[in-house]
PyMOL Python script that loads the backbone (N, CA, C, O; Angstrom):
from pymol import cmd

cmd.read_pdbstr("""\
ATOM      1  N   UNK A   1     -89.159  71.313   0.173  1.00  0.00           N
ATOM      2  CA  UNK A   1     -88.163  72.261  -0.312  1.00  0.00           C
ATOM      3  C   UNK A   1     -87.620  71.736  -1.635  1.00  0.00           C
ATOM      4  O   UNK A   1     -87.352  70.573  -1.937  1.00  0.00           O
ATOM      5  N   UNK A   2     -87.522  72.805  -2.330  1.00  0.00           N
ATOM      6  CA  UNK A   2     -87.366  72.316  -3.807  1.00  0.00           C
ATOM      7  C   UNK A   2     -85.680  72.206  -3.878  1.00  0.00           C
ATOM      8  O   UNK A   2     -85.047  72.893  -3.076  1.00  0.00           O
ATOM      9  N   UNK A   3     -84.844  71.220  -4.973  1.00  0.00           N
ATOM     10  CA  UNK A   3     -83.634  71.518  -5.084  1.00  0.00           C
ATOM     11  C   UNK A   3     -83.127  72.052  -6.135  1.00  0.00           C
ATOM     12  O   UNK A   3     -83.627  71.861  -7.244  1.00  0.00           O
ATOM     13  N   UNK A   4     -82.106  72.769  -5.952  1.00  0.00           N
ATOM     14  CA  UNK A   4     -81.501  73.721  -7.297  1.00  0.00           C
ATOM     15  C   UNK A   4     -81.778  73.218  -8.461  1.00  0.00           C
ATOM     16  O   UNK A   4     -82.254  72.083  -8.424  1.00  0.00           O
ATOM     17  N   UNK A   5     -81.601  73.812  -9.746  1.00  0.00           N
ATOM     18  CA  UNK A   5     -81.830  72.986 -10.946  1.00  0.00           C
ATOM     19  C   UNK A   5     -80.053  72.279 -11.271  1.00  0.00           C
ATOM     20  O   UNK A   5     -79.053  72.989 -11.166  1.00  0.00           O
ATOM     21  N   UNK A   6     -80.019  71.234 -11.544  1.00  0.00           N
ATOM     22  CA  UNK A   6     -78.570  71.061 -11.298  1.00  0.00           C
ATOM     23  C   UNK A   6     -77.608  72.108 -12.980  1.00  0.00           C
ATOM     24  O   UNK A   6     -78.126  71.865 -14.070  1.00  0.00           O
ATOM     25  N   UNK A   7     -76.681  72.857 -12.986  1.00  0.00           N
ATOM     26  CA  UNK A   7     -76.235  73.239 -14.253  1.00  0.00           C
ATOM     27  C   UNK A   7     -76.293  71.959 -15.433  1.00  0.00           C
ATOM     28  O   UNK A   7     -76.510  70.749 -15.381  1.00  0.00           O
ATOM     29  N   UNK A   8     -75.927  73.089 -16.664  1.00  0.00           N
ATOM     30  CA  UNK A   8     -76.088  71.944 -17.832  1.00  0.00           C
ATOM     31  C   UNK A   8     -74.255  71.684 -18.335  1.00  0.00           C
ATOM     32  O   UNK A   8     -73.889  71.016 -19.302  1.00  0.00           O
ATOM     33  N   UNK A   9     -73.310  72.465 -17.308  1.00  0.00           N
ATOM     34  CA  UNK A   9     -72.428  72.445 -17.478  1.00  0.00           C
ATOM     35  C   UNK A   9     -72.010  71.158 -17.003  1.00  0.00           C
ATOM     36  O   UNK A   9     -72.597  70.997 -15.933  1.00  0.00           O
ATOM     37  N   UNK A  10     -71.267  70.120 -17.263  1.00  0.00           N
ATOM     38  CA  UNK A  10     -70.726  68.977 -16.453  1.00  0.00           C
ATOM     39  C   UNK A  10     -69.871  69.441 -15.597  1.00  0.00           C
ATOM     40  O   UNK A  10     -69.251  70.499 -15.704  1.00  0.00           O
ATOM     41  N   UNK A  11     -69.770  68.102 -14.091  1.00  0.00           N
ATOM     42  CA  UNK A  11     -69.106  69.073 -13.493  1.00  0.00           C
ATOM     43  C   UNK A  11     -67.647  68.291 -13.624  1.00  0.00           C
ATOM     44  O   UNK A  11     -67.687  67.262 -14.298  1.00  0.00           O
ATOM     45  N   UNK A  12     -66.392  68.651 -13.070  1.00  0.00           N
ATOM     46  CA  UNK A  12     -65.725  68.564 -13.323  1.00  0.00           C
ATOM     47  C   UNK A  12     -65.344  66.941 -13.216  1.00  0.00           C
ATOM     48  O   UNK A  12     -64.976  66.311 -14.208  1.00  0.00           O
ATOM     49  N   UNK A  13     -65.493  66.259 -11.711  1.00  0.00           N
ATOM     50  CA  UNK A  13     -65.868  64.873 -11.749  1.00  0.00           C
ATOM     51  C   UNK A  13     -66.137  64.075 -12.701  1.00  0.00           C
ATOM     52  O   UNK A  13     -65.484  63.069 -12.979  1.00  0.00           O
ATOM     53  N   UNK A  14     -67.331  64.555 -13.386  1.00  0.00           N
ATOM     54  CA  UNK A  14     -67.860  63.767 -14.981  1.00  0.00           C
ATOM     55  C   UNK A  14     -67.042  63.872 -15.854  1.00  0.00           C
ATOM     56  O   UNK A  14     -66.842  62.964 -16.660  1.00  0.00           O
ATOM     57  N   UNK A  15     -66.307  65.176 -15.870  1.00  0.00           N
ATOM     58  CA  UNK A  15     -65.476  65.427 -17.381  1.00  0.00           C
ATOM     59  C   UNK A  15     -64.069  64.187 -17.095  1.00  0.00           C
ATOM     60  O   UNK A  15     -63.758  63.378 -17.969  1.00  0.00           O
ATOM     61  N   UNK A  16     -63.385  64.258 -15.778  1.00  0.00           N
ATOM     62  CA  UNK A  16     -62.411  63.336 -15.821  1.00  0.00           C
ATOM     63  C   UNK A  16     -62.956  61.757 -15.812  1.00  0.00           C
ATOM     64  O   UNK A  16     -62.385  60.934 -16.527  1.00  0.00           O
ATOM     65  N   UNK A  17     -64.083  61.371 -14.973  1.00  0.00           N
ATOM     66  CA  UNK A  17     -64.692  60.050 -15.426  1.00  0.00           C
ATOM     67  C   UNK A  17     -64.334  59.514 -16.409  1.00  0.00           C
ATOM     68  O   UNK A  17     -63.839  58.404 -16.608  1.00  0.00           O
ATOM     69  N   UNK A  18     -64.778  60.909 -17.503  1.00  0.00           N
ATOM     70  CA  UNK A  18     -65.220  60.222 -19.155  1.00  0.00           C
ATOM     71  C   UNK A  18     -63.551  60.026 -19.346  1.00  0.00           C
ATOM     72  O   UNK A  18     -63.087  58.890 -19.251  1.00  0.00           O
ATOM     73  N   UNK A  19     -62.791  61.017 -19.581  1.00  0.00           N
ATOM     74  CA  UNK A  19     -61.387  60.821 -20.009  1.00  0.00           C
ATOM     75  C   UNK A  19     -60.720  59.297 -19.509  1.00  0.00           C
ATOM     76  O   UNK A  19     -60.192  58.448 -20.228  1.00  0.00           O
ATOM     77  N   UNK A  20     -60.929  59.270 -18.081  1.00  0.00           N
ATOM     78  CA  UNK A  20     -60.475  58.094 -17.515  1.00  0.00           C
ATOM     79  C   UNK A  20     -61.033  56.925 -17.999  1.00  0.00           C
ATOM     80  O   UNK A  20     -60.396  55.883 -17.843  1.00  0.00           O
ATOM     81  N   UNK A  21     -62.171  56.902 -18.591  1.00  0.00           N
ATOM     82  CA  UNK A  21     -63.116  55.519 -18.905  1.00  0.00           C
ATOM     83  C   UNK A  21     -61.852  55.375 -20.650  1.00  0.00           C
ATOM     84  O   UNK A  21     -61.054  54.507 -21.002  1.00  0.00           O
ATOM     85  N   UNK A  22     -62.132  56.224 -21.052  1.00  0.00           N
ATOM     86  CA  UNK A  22     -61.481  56.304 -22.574  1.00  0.00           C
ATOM     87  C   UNK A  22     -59.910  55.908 -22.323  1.00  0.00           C
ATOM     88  O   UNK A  22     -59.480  54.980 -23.008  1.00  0.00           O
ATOM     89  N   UNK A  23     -59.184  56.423 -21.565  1.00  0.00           N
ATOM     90  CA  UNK A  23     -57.610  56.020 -21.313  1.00  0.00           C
ATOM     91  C   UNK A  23     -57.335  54.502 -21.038  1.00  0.00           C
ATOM     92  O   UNK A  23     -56.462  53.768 -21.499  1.00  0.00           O
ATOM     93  N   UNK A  24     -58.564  54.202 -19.956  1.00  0.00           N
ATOM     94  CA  UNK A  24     -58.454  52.969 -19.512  1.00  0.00           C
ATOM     95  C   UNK A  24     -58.690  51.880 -19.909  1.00  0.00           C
ATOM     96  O   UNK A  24     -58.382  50.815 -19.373  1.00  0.00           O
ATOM     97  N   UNK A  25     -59.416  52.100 -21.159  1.00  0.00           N
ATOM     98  CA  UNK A  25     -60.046  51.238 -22.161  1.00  0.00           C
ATOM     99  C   UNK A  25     -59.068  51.147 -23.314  1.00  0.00           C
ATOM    100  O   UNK A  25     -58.828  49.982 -23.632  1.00  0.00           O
ATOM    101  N   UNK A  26     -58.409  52.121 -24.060  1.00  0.00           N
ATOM    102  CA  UNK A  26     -56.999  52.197 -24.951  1.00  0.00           C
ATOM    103  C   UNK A  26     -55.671  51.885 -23.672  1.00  0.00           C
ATOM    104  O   UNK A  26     -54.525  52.312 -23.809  1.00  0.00           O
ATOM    105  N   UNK A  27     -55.896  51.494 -23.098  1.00  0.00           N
ATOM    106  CA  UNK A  27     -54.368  50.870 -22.405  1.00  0.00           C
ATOM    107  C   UNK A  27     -53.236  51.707 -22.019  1.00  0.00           C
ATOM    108  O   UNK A  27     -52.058  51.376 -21.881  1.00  0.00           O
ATOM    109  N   UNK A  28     -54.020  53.321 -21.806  1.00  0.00           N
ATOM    110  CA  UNK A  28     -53.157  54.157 -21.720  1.00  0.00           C
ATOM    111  C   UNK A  28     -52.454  53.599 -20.047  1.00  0.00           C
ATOM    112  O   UNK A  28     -53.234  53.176 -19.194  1.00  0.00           O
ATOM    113  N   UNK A  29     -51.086  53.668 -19.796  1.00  0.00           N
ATOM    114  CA  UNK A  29     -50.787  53.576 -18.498  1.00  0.00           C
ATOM    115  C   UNK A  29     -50.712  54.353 -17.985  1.00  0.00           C
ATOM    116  O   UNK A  29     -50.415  55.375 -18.605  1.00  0.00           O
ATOM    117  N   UNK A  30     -50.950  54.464 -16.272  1.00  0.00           N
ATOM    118  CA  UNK A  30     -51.073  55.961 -15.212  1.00  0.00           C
ATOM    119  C   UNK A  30     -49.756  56.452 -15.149  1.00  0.00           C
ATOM    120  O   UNK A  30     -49.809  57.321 -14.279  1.00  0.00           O
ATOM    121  N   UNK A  31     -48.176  56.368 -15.735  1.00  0.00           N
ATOM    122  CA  UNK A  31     -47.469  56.914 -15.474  1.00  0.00           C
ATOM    123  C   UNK A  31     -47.633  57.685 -16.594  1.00  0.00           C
ATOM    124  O   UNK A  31     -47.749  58.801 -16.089  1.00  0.00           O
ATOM    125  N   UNK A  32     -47.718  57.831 -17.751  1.00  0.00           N
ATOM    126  CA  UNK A  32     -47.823  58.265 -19.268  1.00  0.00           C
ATOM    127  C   UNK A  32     -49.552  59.418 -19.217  1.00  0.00           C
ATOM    128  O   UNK A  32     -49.797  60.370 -19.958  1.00  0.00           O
ATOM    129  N   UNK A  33     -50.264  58.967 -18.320  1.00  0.00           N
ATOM    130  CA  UNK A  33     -51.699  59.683 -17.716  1.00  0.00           C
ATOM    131  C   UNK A  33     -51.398  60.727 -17.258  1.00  0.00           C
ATOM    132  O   UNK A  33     -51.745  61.796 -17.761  1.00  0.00           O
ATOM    133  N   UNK A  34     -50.592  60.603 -16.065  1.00  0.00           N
ATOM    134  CA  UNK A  34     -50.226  61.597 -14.792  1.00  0.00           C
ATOM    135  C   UNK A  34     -49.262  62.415 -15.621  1.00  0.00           C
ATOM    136  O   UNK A  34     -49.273  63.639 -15.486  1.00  0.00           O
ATOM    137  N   UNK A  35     -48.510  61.894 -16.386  1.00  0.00           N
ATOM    138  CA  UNK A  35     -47.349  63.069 -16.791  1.00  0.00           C
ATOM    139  C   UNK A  35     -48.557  63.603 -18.101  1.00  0.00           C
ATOM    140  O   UNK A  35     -49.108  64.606 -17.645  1.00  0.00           O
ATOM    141  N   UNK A  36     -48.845  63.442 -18.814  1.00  0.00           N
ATOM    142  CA  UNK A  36     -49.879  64.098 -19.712  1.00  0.00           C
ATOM    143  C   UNK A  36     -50.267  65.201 -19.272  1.00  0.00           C
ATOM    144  O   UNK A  36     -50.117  66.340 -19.713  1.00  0.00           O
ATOM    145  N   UNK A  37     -51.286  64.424 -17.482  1.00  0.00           N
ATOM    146  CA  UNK A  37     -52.197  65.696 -17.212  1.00  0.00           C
ATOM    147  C   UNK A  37     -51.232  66.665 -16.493  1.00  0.00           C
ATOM    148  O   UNK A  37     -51.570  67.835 -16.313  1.00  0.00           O
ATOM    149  N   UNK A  38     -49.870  66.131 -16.024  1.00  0.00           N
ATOM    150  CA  UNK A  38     -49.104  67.740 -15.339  1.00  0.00           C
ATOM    151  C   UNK A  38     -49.118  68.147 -16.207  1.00  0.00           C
ATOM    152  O   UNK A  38     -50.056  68.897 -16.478  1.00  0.00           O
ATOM    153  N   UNK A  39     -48.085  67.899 -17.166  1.00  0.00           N
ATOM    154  CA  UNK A  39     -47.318  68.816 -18.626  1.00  0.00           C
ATOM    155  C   UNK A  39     -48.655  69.660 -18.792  1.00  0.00           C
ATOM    156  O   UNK A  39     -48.520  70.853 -18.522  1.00  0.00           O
ATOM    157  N   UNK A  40     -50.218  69.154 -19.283  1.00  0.00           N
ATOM    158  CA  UNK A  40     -51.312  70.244 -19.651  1.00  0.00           C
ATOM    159  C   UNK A  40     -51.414  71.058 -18.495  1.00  0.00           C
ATOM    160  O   UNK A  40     -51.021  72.205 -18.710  1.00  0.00           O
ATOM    161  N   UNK A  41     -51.868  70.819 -17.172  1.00  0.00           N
ATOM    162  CA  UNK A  41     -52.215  71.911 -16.289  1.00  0.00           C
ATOM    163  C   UNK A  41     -51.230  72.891 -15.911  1.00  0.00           C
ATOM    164  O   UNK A  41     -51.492  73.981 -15.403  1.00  0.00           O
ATOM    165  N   UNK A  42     -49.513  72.230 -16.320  1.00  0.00           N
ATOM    166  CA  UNK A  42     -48.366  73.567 -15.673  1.00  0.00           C
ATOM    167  C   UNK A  42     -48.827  74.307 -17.103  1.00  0.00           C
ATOM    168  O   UNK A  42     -49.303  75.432 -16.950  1.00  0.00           O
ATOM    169  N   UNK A  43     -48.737  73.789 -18.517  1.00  0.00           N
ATOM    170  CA  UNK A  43     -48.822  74.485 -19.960  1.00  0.00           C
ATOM    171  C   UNK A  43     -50.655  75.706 -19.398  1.00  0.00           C
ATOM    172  O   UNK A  43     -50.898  76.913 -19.385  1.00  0.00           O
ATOM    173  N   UNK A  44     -51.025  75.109 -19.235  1.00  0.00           N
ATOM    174  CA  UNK A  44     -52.779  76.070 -18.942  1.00  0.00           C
ATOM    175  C   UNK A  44     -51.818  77.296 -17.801  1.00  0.00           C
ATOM    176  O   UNK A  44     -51.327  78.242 -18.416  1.00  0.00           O
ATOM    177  N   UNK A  45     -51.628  77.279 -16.602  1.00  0.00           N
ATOM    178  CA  UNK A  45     -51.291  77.946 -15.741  1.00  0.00           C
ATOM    179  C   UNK A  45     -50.648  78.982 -16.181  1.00  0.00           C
ATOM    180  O   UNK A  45     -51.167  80.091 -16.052  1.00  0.00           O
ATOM    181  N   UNK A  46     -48.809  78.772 -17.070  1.00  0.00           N
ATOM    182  CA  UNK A  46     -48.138  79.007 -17.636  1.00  0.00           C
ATOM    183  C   UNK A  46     -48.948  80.370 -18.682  1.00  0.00           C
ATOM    184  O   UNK A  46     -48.748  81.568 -18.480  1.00  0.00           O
ATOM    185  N   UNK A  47     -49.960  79.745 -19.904  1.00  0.00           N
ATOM    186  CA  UNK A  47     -50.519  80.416 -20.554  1.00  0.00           C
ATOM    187  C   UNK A  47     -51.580  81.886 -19.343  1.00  0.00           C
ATOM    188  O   UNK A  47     -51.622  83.116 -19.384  1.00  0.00           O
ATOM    189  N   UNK A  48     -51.951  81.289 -18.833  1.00  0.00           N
ATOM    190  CA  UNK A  48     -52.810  82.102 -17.755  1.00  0.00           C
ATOM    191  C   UNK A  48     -51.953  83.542 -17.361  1.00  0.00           C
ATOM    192  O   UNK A  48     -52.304  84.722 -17.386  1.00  0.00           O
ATOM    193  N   UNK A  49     -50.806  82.946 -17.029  1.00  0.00           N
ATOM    194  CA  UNK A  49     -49.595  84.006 -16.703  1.00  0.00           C
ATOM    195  C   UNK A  49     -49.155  84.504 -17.441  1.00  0.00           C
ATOM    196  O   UNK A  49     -48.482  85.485 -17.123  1.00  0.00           O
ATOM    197  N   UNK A  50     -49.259  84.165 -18.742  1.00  0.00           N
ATOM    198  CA  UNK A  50     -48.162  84.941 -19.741  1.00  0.00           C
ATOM    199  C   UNK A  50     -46.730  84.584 -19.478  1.00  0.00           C
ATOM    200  O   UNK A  50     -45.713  85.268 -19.589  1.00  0.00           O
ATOM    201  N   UNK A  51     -46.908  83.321 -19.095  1.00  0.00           N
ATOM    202  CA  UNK A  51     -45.374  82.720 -19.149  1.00  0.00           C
ATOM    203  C   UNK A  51     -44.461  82.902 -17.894  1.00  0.00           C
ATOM    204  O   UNK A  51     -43.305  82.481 -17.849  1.00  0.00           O
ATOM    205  N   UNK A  52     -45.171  83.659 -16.740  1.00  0.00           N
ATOM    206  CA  UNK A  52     -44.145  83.797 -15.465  1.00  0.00           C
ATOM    207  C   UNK A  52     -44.448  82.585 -14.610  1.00  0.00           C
ATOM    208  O   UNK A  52     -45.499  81.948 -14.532  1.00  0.00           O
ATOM    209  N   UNK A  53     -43.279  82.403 -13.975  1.00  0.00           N
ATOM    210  CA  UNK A  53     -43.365  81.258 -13.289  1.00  0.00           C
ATOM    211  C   UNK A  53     -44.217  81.464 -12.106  1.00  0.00           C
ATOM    212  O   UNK A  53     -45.333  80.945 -12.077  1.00  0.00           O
ATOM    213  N   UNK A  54     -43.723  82.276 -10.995  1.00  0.00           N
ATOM    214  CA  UNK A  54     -44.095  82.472  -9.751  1.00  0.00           C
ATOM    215  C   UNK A  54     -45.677  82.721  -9.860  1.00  0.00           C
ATOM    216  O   UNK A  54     -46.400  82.031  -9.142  1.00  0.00           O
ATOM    217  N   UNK A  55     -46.151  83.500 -10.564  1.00  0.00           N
ATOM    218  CA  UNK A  55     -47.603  83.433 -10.664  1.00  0.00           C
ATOM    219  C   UNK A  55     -48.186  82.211 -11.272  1.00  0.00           C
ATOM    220  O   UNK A  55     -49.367  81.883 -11.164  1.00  0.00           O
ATOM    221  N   UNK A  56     -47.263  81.560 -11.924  1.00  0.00           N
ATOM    222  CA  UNK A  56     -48.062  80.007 -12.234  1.00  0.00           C
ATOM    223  C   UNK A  56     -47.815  79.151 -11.202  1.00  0.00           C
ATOM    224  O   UNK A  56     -48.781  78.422 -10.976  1.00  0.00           O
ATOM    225  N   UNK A  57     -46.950  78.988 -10.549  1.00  0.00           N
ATOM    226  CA  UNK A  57     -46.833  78.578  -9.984  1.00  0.00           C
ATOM    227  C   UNK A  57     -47.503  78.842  -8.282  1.00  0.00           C
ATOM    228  O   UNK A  57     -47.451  78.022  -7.366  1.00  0.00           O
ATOM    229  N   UNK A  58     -47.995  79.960  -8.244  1.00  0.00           N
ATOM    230  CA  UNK A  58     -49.199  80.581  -7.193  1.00  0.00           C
ATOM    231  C   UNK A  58     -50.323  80.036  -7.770  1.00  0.00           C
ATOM    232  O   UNK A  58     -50.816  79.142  -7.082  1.00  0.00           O
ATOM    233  N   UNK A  59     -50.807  80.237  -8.644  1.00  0.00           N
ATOM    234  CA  UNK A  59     -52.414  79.286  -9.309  1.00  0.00           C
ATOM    235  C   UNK A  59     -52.464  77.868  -9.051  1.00  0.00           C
ATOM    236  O   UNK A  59     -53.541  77.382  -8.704  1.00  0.00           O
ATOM    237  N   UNK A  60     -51.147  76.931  -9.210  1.00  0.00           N
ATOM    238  CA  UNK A  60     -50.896  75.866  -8.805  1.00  0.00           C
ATOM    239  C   UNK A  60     -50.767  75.565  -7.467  1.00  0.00           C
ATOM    240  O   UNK A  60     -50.938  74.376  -7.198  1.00  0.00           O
ATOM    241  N   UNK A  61     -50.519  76.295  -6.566  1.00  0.00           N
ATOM    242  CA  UNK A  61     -50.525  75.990  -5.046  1.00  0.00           C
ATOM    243  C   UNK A  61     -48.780  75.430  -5.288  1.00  0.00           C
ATOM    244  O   UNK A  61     -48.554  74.226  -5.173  1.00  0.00           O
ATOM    245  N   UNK A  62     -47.990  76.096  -5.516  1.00  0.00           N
ATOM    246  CA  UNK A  62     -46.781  74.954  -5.530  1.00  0.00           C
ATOM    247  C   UNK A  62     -45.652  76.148  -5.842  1.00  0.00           C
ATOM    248  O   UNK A  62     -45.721  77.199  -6.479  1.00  0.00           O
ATOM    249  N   UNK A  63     -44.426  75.401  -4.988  1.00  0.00           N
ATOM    250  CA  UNK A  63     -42.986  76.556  -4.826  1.00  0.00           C
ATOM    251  C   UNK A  63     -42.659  76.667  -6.111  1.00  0.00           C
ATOM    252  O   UNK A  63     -42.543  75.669  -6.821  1.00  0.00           O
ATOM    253  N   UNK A  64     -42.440  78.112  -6.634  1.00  0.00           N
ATOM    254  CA  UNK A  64     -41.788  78.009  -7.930  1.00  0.00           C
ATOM    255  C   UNK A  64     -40.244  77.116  -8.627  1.00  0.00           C
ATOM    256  O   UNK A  64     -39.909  76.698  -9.735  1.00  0.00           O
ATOM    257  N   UNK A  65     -39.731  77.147  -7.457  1.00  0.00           N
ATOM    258  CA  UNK A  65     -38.649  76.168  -8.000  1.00  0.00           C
ATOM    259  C   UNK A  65     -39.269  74.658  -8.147  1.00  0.00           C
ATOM    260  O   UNK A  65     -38.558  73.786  -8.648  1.00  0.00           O
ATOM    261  N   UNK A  66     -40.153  74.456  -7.855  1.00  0.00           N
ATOM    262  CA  UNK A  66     -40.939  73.192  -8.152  1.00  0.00           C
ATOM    263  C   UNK A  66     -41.485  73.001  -9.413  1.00  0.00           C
ATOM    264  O   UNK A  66     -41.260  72.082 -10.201  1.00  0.00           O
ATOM    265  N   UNK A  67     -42.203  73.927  -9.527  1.00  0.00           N
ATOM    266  CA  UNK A  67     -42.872  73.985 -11.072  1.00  0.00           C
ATOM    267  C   UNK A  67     -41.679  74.554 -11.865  1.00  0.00           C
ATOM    268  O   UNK A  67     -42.013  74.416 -13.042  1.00  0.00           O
ATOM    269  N   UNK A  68     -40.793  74.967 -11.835  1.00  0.00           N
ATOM    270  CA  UNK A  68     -39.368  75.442 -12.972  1.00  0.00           C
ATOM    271  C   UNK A  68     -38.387  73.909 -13.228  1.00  0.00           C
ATOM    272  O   UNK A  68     -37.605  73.622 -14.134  1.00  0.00           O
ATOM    273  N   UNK A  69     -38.827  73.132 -12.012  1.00  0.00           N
ATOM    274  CA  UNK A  69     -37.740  71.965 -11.973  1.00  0.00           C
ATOM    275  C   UNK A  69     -38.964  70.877 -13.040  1.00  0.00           C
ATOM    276  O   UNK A  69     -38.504  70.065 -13.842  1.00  0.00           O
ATOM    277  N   UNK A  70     -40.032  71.005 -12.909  1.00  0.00           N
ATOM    278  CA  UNK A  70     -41.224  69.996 -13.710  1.00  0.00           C
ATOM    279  C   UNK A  70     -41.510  70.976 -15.407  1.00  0.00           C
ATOM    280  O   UNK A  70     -42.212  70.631 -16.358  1.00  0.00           O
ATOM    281  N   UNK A  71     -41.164  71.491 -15.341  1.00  0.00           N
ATOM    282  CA  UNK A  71     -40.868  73.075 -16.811  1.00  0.00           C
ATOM    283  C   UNK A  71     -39.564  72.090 -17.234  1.00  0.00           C
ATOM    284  O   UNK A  71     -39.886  71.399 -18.201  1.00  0.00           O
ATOM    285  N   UNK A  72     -38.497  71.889 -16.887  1.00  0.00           N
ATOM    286  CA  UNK A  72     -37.570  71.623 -17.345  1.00  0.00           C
ATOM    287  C   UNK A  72     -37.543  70.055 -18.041  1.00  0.00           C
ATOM    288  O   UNK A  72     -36.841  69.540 -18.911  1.00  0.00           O
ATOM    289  N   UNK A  73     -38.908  69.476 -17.028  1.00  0.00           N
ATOM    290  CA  UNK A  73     -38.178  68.252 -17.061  1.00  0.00           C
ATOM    291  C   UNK A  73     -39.566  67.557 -18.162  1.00  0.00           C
ATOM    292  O   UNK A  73     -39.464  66.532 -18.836  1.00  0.00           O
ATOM    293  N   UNK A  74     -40.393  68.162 -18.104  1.00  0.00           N
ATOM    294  CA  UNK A  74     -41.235  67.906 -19.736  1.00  0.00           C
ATOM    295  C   UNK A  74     -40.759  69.205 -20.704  1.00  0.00           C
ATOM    296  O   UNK A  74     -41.546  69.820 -21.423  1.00  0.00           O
ATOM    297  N   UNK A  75     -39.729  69.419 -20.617  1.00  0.00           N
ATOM    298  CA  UNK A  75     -38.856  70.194 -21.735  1.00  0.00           C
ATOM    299  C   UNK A  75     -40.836  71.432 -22.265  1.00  0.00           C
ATOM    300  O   UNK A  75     -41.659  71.235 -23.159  1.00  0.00           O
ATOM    301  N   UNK A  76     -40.784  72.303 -21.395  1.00  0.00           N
ATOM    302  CA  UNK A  76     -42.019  73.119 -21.983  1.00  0.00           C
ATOM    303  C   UNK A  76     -41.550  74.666 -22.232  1.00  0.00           C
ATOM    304  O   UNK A  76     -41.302  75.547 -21.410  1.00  0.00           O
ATOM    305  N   UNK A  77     -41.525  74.677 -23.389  1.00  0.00           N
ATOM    306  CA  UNK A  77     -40.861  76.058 -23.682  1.00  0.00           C
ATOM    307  C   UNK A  77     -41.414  77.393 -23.561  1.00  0.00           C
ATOM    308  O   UNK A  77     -41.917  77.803 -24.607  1.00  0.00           O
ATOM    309  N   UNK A  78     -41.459  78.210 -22.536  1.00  0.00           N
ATOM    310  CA  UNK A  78     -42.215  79.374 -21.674  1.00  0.00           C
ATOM    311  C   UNK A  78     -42.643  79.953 -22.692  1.00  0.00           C
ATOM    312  O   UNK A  78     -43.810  80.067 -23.066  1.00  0.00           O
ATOM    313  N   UNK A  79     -41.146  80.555 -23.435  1.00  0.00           N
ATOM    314  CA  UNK A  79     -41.249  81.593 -24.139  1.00  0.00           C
ATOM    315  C   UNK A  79     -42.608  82.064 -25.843  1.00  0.00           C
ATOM    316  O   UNK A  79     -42.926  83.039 -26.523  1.00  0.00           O
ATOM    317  N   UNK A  80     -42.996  80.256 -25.700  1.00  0.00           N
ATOM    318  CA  UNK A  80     -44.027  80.189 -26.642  1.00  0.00           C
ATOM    319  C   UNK A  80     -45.633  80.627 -26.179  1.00  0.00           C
ATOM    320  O   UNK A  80     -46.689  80.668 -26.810  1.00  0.00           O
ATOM    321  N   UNK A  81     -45.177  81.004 -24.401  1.00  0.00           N
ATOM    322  CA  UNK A  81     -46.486  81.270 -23.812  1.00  0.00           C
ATOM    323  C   UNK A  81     -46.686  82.490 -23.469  1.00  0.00           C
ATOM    324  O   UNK A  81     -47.540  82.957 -22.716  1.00  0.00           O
ATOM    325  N   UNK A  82     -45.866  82.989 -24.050  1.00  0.00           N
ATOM    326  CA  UNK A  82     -45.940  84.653 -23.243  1.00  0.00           C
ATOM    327  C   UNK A  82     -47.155  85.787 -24.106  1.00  0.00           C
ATOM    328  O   UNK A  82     -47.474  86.920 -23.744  1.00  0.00           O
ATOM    329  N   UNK A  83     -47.755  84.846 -25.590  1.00  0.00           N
ATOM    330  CA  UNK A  83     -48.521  85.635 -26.042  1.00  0.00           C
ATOM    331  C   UNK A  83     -49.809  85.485 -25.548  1.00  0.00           C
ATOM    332  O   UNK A  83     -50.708  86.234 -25.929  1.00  0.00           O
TER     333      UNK A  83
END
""", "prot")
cmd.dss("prot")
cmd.show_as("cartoon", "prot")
cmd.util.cbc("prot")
cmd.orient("prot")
C-alpha cells in the first residue's frame, strides 16, 4: 500500500521547530516567547473578527472576559482591527 504524497506545505510542527531553534539560539527567554506568541495569536483572531471580542475569543477556545483581560494587558488596540 502506497503512502500519501506528504504536502509541500510545512506542517505546522516544523514551522514552530524552526522559530524555536532561532529564539533559542539569540537568547530569547520563554517569558518574552510566550507573551510574543499570545499578543500575535489574540492580534490574528482579533483581525479575523474585525475586532469583536466574543467571536475572537470563540476561535480561541477561551471566555471573553479572558481574552479582554489579556487585550488590556498587552495594551492591543481593537479599534486598529476592525478594518
Amino acid at each position: 500500500m502506497s503512502q500519501p504524497a506528504k504536502s509541500s506545505k510545512p506542517l505546522i510542527k516544523e514551522i514552530l521547530e524552526e522559530v524555536i531553534d532561532e529564539m533559542v539560539s539569540k537568547g530569547i527567554y520563554w517569558t518574552e516567547a510566550a507573551s510574543q506568541f499570545e499578543k500575535l495569536f489574540i492580534i490574528r483572531a482579533l483581525k479575523e473578527t474585525r475586532g469583536q471580542v466574543g467571536s475572537a475569543a470563540e476561535i480561541m477556545g477561551i471566555h471573553r472576559n479572558t481574552l479582554s483581560k489579556k487585550i488590556r494587558e498587552h495594551g492591543i488596540d481593537r479599534s486598529r482591527l476592525k478594518d
